[in-house]
C-alpha positions in Angstrom: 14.5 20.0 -12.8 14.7 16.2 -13.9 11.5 14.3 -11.7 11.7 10.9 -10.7 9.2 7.8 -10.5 9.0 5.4 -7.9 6.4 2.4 -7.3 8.8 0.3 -4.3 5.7 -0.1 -2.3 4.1 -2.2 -5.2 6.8 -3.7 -6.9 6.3 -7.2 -5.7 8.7 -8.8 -8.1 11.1 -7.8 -10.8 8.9 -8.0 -13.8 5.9 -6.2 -11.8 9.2 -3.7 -11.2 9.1 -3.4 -14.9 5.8 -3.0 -15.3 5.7 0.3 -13.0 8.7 1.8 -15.2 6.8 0.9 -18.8 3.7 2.4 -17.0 5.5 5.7 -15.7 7.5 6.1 -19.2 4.0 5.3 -21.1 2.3 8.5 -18.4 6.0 10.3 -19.1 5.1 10.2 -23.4 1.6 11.0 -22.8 1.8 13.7 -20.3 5.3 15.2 -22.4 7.2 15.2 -18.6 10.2 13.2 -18.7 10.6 10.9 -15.5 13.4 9.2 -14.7 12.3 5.7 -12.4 15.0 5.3 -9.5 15.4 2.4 -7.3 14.7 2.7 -3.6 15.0 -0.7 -2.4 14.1 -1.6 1.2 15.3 -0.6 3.6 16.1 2.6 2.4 12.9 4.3 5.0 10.2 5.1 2.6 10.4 8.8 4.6 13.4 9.8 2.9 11.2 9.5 -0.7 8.8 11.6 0.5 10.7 14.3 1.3 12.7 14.6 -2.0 12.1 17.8 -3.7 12.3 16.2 -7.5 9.1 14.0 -7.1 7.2 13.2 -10.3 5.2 10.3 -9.2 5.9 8.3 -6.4 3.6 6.2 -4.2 2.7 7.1 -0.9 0.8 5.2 1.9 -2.9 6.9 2.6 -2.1 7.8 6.3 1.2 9.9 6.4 -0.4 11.8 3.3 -3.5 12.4 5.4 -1.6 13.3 8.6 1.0 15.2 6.7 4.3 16.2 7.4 5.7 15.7 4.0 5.8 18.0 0.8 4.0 16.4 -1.4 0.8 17.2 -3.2 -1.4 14.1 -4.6 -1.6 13.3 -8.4 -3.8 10.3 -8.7 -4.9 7.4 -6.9 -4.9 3.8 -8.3 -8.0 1.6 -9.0 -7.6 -1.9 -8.4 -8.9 -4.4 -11.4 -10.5 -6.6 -8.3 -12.8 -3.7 -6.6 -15.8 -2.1 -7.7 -13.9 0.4 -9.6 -13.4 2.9 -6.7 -9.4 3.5 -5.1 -9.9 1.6 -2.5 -8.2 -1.4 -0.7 -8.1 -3.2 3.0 -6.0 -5.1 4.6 -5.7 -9.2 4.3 -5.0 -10.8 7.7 -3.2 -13.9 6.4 -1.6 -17.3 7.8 0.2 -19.8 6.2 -2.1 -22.2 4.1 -1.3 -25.5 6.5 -2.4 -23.1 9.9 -4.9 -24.6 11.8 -6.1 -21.1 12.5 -9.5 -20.9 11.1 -10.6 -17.8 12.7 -9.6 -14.5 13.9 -10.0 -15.3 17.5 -7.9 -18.4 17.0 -4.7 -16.1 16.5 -5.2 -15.0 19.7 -2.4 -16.1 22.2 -0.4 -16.1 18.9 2.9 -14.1 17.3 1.3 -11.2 15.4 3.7 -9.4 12.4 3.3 -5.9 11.7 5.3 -4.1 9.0 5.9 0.1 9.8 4.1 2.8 12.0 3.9 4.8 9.4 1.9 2.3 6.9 -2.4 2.4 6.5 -2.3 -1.6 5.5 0.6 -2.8 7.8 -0.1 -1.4 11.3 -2.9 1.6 11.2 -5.7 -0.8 9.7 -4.2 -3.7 11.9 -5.2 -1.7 14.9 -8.6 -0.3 13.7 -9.8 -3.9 13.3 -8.4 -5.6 16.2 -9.1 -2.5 18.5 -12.9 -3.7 19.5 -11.2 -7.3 19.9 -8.1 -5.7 22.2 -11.0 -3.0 24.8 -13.1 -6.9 25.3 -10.2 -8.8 26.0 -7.1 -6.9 26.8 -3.7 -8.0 25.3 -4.4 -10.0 22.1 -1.2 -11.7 20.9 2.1 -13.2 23.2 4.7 -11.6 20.8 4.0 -8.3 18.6 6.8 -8.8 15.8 7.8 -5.6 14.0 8.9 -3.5 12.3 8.9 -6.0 9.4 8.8 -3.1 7.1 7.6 -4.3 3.8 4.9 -6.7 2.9 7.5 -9.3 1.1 8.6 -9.4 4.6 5.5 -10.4 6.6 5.1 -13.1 3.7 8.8 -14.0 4.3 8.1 -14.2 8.1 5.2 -16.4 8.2 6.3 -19.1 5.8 9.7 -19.0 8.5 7.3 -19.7 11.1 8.5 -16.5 12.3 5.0 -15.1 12.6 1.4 -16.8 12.4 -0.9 -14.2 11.4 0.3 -10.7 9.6 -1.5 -7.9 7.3 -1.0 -7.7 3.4 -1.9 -5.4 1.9 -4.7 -6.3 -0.6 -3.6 -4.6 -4.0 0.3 -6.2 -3.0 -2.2 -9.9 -2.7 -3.5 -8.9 -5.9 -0.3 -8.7 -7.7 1.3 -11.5 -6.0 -1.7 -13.8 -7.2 -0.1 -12.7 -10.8 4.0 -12.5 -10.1 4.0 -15.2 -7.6 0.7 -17.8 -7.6 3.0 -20.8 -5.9 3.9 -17.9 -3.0 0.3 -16.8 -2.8 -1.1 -20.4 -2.6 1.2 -21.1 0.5 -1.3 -18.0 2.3 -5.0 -18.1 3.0 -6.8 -14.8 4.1 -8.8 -15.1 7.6 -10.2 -11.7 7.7 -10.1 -8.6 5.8 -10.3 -5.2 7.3 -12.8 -2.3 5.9 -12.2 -0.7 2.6 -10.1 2.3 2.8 -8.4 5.1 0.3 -5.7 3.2 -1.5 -2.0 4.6 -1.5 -2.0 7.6 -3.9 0.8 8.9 -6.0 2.4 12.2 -5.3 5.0 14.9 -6.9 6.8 17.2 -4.7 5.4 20.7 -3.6 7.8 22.5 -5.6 6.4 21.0 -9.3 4.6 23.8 -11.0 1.1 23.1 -11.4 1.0 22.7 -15.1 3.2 19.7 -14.7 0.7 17.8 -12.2 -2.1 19.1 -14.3 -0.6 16.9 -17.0 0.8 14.0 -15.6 -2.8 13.4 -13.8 -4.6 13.8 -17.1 -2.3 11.1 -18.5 -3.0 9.1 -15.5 -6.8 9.5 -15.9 -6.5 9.0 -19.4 -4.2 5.7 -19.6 -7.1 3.4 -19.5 -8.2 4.4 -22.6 -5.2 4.4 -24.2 -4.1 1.0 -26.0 -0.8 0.6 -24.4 -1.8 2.5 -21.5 -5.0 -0.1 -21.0 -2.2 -3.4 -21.6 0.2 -2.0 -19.0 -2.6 -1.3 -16.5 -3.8 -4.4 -17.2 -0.9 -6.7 -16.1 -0.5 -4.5 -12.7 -3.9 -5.2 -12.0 -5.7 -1.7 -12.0 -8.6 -0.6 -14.1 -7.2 2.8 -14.3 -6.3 5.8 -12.1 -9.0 8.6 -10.3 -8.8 11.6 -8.7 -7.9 12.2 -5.9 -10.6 12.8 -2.8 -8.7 15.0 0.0 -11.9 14.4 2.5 -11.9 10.4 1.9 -8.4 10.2 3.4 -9.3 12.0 6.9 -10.4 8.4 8.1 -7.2 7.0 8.6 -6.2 9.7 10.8 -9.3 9.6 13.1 -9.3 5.9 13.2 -5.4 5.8 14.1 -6.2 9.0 16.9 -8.9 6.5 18.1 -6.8 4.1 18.9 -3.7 6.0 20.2 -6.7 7.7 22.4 -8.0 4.0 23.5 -3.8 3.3 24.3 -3.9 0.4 22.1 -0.2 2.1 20.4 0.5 -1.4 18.7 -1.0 -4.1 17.7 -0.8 -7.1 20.0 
């Protein structure tokens, strides 16, 4: 079976896009599995990825994986160049740069963007932090916009004036610093949620377990090799870890939490 590569939920531009494909056919060389990168452009639902049976590597968001529901088993987890060398990442609750919201609170009474039920960074996290905020006060925002999908689209929606305060997802800020500075400079963070597992990638059920055993050996390996270390430099990791089942049960308890509370979207 020919597998495929995927990195849609971090390719932020179209040389960061490239990036991801030298990256997968530097792991591909190294691990001696072909993969062949495909496009899967939003809004192609990220759902209909996860469920191919010819996975290789392909990102997927910490929460489905946790909760489950699609055959896939985990490979390795990215580690972001700007952490403390753990897979982790949070959520960035951003506004445009001009805002005259200083604070968290100051959103309230606001137009809050989220991007997909299904996403950690985009609506999961969203809720975890503004759930203590929500049980104090009650409704939060005037409008709850979404599904906005992606996180190009929250930044798209807030430099419309479409939105004043949205999540990013803090490895996509990361890159975007990189691909897009003049884009990044028209945002400022106001809060940032907890650290959490970062979006891991994942091969299909059905790929025999010498396969995975090799392409997460390259993975864990590619920081030490030179073209490996250059690649993983310009997409801002430090390298790839294993992956830590336990750590991602979080998500799901914090997301039960709030559906428990009856806080079911963020507003």
């Amino acid at each position: 079976m020919r597998l495929i590569a995927n990195a849609r939920m971090y390719a932020v531009d179209a040389a960061t896009a490239a990036n991801w494909t030298a990256l997968f056919a530097r792991i591909a060389e190294m691990a001696g599995v072909p993969l062949a990168v495909i496009p899967h452009a939003a809004p192609a639902p990220l759902e209909d990825l996860w469920r191919r049976d010819d996975l290789g590597l392909a990102f997927i968001c910490g929460y489905p994986f946790a909760r489950g529901g699609f055959p896939v088993q985990p490979v390795a987890a990215p580690v972001p160049a700007s952490g403390d060398g753990r897979p982790l990442y949070a959520t960035h609750l951003v506004v445009r740069a001009e805002s005259d919201i200083a604070t968290l609170s100051d959103s309230f009474g606001g137009r809050l963007g989220w991007t997909v039920a299904h996403s950690q960074s985009g609506f999961n996290a969203l809720r975890t932090h503004l759930l203590p905020h929500w049980q104090a006060r009650g409704p939060l925002y005037a409008k709850s916009i979404g599904p906005l999908l992606t996180p190009r689209r929250v930044i798209d929606a807030l430099l419309a004036d479409e939105i004043d305060i949205g999540p990013l997802d803090s490895y996509f800020y990361d890159l975007l610093l990189v691909a897009e500075p003049h884009t990044a400079a028209r945002l400022r963070i106001v809060e940032t949620t907890a650290l959490r597992p970062m979006p891991l990638l994942v091969a299909s059920n059905g790929v025999g377990e010498a396969v995975i055993a090799r392409l997460r050996a390259a993975l864990l390996a590619a920081h030490g090799d030179e073209e490996g270390r250059a690649i993983l430099a310009r997409l801002r990791l430090s390298g790839f870890a294993a992956v830590e089942l336990e750590a991602y049960r979080v998500l799901v308890e914090e997301a039960d939490a709030a559906d428990s509370a009856g806080y079911l979207q963020p507003g």
